[in-house]
N, C-alpha and C positions, 0 to 999 in steps of 0.2 A: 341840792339833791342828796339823795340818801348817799352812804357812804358805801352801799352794797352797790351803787353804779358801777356797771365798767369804765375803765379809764378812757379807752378809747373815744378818739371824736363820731367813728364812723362805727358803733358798736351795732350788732347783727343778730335779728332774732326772729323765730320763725311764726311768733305771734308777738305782736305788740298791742296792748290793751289801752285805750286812752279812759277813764273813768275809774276809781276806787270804790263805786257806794253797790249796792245790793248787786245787780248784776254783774258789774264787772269783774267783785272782788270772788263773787260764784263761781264765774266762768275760769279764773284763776287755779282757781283750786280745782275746778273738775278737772284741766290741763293736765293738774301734775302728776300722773296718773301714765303721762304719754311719753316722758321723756325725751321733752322738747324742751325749745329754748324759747323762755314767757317774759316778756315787757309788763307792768304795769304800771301807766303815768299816772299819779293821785297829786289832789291841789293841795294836800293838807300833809305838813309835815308829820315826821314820826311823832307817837305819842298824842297825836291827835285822831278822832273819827270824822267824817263828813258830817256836814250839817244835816245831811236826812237823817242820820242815829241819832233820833229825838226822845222823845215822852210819846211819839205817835205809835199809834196798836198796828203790825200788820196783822192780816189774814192769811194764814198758810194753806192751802188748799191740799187735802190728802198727797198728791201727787207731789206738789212741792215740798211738802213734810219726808215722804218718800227719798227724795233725793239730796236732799239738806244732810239728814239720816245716813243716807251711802258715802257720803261727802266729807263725814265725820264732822259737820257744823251743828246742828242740833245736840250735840252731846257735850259742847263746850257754854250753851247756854246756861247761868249762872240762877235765873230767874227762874221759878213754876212756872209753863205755859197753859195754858186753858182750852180744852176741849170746845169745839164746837157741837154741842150735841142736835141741836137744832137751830132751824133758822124760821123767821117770821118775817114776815113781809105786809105791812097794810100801807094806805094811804089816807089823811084826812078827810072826811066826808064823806070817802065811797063804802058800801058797805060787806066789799068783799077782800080775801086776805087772805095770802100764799101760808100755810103751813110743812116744811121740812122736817122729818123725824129721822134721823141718823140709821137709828134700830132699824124702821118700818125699812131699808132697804138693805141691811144684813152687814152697816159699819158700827163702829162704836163711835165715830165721827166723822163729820166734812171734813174737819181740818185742826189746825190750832190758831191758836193767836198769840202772835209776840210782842214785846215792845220792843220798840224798832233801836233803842242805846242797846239792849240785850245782846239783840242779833247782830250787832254791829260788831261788841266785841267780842263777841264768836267768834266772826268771819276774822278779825284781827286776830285772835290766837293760832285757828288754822291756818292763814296766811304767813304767820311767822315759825312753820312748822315747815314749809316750803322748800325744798332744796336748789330747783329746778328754775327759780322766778325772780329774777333781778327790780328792784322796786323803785322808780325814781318819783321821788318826794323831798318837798314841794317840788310840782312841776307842772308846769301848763302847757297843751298841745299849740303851737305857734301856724303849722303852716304843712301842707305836703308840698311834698318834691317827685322829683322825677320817678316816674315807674314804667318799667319796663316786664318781661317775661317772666323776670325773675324775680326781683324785689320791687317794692313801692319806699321811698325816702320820705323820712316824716322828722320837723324841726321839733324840738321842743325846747322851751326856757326853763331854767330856775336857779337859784341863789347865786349860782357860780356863773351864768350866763347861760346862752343858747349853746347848743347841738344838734347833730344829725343823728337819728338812728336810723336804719334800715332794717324790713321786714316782709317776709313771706304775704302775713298775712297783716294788715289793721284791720282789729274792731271797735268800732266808736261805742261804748257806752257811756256818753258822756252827759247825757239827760234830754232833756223838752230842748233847750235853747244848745243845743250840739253844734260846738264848731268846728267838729269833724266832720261832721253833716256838711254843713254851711262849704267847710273846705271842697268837699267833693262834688258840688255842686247839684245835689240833689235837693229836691225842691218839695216842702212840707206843706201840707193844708191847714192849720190852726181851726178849734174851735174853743171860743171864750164862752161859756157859759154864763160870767156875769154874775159867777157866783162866789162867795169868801168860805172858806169851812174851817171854823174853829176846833181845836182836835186839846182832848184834856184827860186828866185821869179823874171819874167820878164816882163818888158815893152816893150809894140809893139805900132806902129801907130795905127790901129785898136785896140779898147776896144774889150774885150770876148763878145759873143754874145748867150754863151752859148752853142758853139760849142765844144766838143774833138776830140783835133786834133791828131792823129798816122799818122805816117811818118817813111815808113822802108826805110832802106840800106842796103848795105852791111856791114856796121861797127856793124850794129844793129838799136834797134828803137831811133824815136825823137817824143817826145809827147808836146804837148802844150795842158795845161789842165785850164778850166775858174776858177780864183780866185773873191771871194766875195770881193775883193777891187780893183776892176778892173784892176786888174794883170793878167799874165797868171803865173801858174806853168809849169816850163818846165824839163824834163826826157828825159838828152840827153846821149846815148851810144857812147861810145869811145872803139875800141880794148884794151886790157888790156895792152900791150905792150906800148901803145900813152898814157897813163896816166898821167905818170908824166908831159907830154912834153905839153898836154892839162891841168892840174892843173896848171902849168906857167903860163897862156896867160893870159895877162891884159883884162882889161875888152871888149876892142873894139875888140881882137883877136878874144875873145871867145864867142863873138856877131854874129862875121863875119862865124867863126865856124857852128855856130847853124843855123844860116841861109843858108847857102848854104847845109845843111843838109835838112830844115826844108821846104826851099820855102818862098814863098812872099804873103800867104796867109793871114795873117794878117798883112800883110804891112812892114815896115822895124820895124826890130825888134831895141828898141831904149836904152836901160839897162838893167841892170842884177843885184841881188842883193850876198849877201854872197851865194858860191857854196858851198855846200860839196859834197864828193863824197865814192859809194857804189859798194862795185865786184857784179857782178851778177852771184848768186852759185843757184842752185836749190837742193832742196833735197826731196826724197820718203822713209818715215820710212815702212819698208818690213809689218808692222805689228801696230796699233794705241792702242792693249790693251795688260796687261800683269794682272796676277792676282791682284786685287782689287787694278789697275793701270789705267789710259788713257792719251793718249798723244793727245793734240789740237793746231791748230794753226801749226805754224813755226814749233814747235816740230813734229808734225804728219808730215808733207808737205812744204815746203816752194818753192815757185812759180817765176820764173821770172814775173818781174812787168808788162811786157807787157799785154796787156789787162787790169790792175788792179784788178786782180784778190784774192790777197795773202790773204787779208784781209777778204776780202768780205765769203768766203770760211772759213775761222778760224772762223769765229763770229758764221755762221752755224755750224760749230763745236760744237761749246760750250755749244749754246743754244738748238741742241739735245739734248746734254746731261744734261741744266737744266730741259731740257722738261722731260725726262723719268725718270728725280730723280723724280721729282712732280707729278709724273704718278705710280712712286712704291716707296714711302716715305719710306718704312720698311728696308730696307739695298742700300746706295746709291752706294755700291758696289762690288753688286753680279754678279756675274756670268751669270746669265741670265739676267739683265739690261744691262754688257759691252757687252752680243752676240749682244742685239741686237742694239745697239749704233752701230756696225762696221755693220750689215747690212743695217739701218738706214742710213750711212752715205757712204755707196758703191760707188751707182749711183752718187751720188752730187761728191764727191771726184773723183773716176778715171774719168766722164768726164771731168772735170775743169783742172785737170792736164794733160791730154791728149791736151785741147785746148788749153792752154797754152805753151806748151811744142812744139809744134807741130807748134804757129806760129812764135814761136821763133828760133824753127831750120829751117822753110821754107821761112819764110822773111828777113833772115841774108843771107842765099845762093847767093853765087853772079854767081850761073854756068851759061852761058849765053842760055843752052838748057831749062831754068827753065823758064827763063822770058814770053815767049809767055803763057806758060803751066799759073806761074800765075797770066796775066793779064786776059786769061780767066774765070779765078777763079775767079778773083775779078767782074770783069763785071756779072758772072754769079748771083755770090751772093746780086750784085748790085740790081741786075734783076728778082729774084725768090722770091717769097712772102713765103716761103715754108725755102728758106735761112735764109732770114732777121728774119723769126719767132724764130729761134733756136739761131740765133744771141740776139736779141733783150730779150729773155727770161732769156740768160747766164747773159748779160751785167744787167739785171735788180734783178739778182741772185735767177732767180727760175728755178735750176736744181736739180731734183730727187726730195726728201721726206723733204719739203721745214719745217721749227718746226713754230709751229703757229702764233710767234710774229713777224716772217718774213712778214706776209699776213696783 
């Protein structure tokens, strides 16, 4: 474990964070701010980032741009980000198609786009800025213990062995497969899609113009997203079954792939750089609080990508929840602050997951009675000022009871 551990076997802090990667290491930082005493368990020793700080593009949604921005993380980013100035939406075969214009509703953008090694070590340099926030790395969450009125005991291992710490509060941000979750016996619904999504940096004839591009199928989606080095990032679904047989294809295969998925919108697509590739699982934890417990991010919900949404959604999470520590500093977790963190975060959560979910089973469908049904959908939404508004407000991440650094 790090060397900034306390020595103590029974060390005492009034949040303890189990997860290092996007949200956890957010919620971190919004903390410090409160001058309280911050645990965070990460599996990856110092000098290292998590495996999700890949080559993969997030999507920042204004709101989350917003708060990153107050947080002082967006300003240690090393990279150019890229404006989303518009967004596109069609699907194969149908012949109607969502159009977003940033302008036409009086922003200069939705949001930006990062890559995700970037934002990583952002979050690493603000993290080591920290006064306030004890770090134990490598370290894996083992097991909870007794919790009472006051504190909740929670084991953790690493290099030097197990220990105990205790704390006010645990937040699991510890992903999809949470075994802080799992610990607390709260019980998840999984949905597998059955789908692979290969994620890369790619060259097109056309440079980005600050358009996001979605492109459904039947297979699933194909996104081309603007990259700050005039790249596009691209998020292409393959059925889970063609996986391996698409991880094969050389480079001009898996060009020719994407494009006859993708279209000639931005002209022939001309490289591609290292792919990796990710199953697309969704999951709904039945429940996000357990006594003087909460689960955020990936642990609470984890989203198919489509839309971009995963993220965008976790960070509001989190910073709920710094919001109403810094609004009742006297126990960061009571029982009356976790009620009302799950009311607090209702509305924002089941829409977001509804919307997500929802165009992820409707734009995969390949029944041929669907097609007319949604190219009028899309035409419509094209066409309704009324659509685009609830569109435009999602994509820009203000749905329900938005926490003030979002604004």
């Amino acid at each position: 474990m790090s060397a900034s551990a306390p020595s103590s076997p029974a060390a005492q802090h009034d949040v303890l964070i189990v997860g290092g990667g996007l949200v956890g290491a957010s919620l971190a930082i919004a903390l410090d701010r409160l001058d309280l005493v911050v645990g965070l368990v990460e599996a990856t020793p110092a000098g290292e980032l998590p495996a999700v700080f890949d080559e993969r593009n997030l999507s920042f949604a204004e709101a989350t741009v917003n708060a990153l921005g107050a947080l002082g993380v967006m300003q240690k980013l090393r990279q150019p980000t890229a404006p989303i100035r518009r967004i596109h939406v069609s699907r194969q075969g149908d012949f109607g198609r969502i159009r977003l214009d940033a302008a036409a509703h009086g922003r200069a953008a939705f949001g930006q786009v990062v890559v995700a090694r970037d934002f990583g070590e952002a979050l690493e340099a603000r993290l080591g800025e920290l006064r306030g926030l004890t770090r134990y790395r490598p370290a894996r969450f083992v097991a909870c213990g007794n919790c009472d009125d006051a504190l909740r005991e929670v084991r953790i291992a690493g290099d030097d062995g197990e220990r105990i710490l205790s704390t006010r509060l645990l937040v699991a941000a510890d992903g999809t497969r949470s075994a802080v979750r799992n610990a607390l016996g709260i019980a998840a619904e999984e949905q597998d899609y059955q789908q692979t999504l290969f994620v890369a940096r790619l060259r097109a004839e056309r440079a980005p113009d600050g358009t996001a591009y979605e492109r459904f199928g039947d297979d699933g989606p194909t996104a081309l997203l603007p990259r700050g080095d005039r790249h596009f990032g691209v998020v292409h679904a393959v059925p889970r079954a063609d996986a391996h047989e698409v991880a094969a294809l050389d480079e001009r295969a898996f060009l020719a792939r994407v494009q006859r998925a993708f279209g000639w919108r931005v002209g022939a697509l001309l490289g591609v750089g290292e792919r990796s590739a990710y199953p697309a699982i969704g999951m709904v934890a039945q429940r996000t609080t357990a006594p003087r417990a909460v689960l955020v991010g990936n642990a609470a919900q984890t989203l198919h990508p489509i839309g971009a949404q995963g993220f965008n959604l976790g960070l509001r999470d989190a910073l709920t929840l710094a919001e109403l520590i810094g609004s009742r500093a006297t126990d960061p977790g009571s029982a009356v602050l976790l009620d009302t963190y799950t009311r607090r975060r209702a509305e924002d959560r089941a829409r977001t997951l509804a919307f997500a979910d929802g165009l992820a089973k409707l734009t995969s469908n390949a029944a041929p009675l669907l097609r007319p049904l949604r190219s009028l959908g899309l035409l419509a939404m094209d066409r309704s000022p009324a659509a685009q508004a609830f569109l435009v407000g999602g994509a820009m991440g203000y749905r329900g009871d938005v926490p003030e650094l979002c604004r």
